[in-house]
C-alpha positions in Angstrom: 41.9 -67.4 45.7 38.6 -69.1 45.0 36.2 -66.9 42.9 33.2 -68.1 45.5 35.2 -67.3 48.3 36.5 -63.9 47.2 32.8 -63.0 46.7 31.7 -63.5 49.8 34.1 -61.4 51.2 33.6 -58.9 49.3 30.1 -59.1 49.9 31.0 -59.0 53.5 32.7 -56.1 53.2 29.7 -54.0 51.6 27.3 -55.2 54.1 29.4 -53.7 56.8 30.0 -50.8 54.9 26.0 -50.8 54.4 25.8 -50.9 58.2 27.8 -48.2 59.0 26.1 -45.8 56.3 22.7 -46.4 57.4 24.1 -45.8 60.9 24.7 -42.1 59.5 21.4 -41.6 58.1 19.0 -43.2 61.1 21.3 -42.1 63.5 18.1 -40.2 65.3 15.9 -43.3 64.7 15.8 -44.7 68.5 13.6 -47.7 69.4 12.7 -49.7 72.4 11.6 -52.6 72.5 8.1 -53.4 73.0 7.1 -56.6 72.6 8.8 -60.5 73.2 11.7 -61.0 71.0 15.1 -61.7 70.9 16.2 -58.9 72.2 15.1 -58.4 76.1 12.4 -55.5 77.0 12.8 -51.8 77.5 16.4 -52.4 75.5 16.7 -49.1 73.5 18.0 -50.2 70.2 19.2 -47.9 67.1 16.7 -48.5 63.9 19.0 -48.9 60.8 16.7 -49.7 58.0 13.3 -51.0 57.1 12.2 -54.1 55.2 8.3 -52.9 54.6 7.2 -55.5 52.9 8.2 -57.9 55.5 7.3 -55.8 58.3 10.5 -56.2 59.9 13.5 -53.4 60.8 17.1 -54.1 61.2 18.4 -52.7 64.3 21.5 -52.4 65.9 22.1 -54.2 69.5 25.5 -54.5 71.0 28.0 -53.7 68.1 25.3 -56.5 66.2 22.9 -55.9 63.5 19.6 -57.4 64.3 16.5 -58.1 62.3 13.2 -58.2 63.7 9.0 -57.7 63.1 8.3 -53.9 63.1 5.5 -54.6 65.6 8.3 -55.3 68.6 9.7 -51.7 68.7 8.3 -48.4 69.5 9.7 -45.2 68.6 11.2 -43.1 71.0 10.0 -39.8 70.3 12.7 -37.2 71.0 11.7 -34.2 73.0 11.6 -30.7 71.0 13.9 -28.3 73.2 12.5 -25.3 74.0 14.5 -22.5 73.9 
């Protein structure tokens, strides 16, 4: 097996791994999106981590993780139930 190649598979494989253990930890981080981008309007995406000094979030969109400029995504503020 090529050294090169073996890296980048394993590098693969901690990036999904990444992925899925961000999932865990934003899980309650919902966005929409706001503003023109790749991603079509009003799709509510999951926010899976930040990249402030780029301004940017990675988001997850159809089973795909997604980067793009904080300004296209609102929050969506969950409701506090009332009991």
């Amino acid at each position: 097996e090529h050294p090169e190649k073996a890296r980048q598979i394993q590098q693969r494989g901690q990036a999904k791994q990444q992925a899925s253990r961000s999932r865990q930890r934003y899980q309650n981080a919902r966005y929409v999106i706001w503003r023109k981008c790749p991603i079509p309007l009003g799709t509510v995406v999951r926010g899976l981590s930040y990249n402030t000094a780029g301004g940017r979030v990675s988001v997850e969109w159809g089973g795909q993780i997604v980067e793009i400029p904080f300004s296209c995504v609102r929050r969506i503020v969950k409701e506090a139930v009332t009991t």
